[in-house]
C-alpha positions as CSV (number, residue, x, y, z in Angstrom):
1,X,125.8,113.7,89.6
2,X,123.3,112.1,88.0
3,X,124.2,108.3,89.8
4,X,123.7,110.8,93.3
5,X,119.9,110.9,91.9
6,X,120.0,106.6,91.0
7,X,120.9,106.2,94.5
8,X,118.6,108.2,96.1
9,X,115.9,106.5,94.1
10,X,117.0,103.1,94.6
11,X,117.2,103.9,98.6
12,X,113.2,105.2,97.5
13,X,112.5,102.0,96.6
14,X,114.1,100.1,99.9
15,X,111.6,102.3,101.6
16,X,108.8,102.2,99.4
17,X,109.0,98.5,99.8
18,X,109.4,98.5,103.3
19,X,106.4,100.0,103.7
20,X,104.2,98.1,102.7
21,X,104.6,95.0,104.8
22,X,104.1,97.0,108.1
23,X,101.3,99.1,106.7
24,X,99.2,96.3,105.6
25,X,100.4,94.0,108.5
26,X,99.2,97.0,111.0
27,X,95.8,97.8,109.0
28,X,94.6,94.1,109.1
29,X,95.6,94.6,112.6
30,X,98.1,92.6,113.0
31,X,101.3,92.5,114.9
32,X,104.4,92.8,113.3
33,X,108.4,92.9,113.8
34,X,110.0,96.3,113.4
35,X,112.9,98.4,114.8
36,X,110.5,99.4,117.8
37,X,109.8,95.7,119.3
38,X,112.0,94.1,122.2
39,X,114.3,92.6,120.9
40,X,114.6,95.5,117.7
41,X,113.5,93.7,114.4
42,X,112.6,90.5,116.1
43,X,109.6,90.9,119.0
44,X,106.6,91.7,117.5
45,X,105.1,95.6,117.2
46,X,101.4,96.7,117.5
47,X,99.5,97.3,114.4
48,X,99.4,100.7,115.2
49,X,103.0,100.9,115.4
50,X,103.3,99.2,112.2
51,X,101.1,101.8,110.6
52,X,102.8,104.3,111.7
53,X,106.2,102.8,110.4
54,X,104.9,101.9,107.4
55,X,103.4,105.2,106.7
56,X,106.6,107.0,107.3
57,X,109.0,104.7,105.3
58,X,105.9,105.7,102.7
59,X,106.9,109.6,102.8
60,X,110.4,108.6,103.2
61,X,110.4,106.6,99.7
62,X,108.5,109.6,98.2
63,X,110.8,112.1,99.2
64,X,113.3,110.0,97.7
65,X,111.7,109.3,94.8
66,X,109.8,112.6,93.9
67,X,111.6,115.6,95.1
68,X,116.0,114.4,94.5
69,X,116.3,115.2,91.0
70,X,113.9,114.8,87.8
71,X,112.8,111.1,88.5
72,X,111.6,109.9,85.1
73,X,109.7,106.4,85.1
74,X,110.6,106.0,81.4
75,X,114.3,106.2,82.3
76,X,115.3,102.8,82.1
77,X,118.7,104.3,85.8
78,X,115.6,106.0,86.7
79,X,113.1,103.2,86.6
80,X,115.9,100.6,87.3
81,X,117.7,101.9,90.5
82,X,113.8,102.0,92.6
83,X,113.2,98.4,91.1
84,X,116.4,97.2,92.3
85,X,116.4,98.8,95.9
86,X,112.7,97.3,96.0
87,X,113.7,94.0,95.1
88,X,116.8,93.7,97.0
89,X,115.6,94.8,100.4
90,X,112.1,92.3,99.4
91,X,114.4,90.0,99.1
92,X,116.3,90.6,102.6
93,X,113.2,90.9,104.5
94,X,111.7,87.9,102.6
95,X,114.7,85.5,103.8
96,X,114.9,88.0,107.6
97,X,111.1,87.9,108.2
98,X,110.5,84.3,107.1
99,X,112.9,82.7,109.9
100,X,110.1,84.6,112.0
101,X,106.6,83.5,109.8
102,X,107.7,80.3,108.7
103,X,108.8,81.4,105.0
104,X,111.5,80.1,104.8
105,X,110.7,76.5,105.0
106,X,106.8,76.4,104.3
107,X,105.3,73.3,105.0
């Protein structure tokens, strides 16, 4: 069962990743799209919402991370399944949030 762990870890790093957009968005006090804004994921959120989300998706991705199995950072399934779930949900949001913020085509 040791791919069980892999997943849970690469799911660690979705969250761990998706944290930190809203958390820093809502500290600088910032508006931000999340699941809670009208329309879901496109209206805009408070900052304090967005701290809140972000600091949950934070214990989320540790619980996923630290407590499912024996995660070792040295393990290259280990190591690599939370790099990939970071990237490829950095990478979705990049491309999803930037149709929003102008990322997509910077001018």
């Amino acid at each position: 069962m040791p791919w069980l762990f892999d997943l849970a870890y690469f799911f660690g790093g979705a969250f761990l990743a998706n944290a930190v957009p809203h958390f820093v968005s809502g500290l600088m006090g910032r508006p931000f799209q999340s699941p809670f804004a009208n329309p879901p994921g496109r209206g805009l959120s408070s900052s304090t919402v967005n701290v809140v989300w972000g600091f949950a998706n934070l214990v989320i991705g540790y619980l996923l991370v630290a407590k499912v199995g024996d995660f070792d950072i040295h393990a290259l399934d280990n190591a690599g399944a939370l790099a990939l779930g970071a990237l490829l949900l950095g990478l979705f949001l990049a491309r999803r949030f930037g149709q929003f913020n102008g990322g997509n085509n910077p001018a």
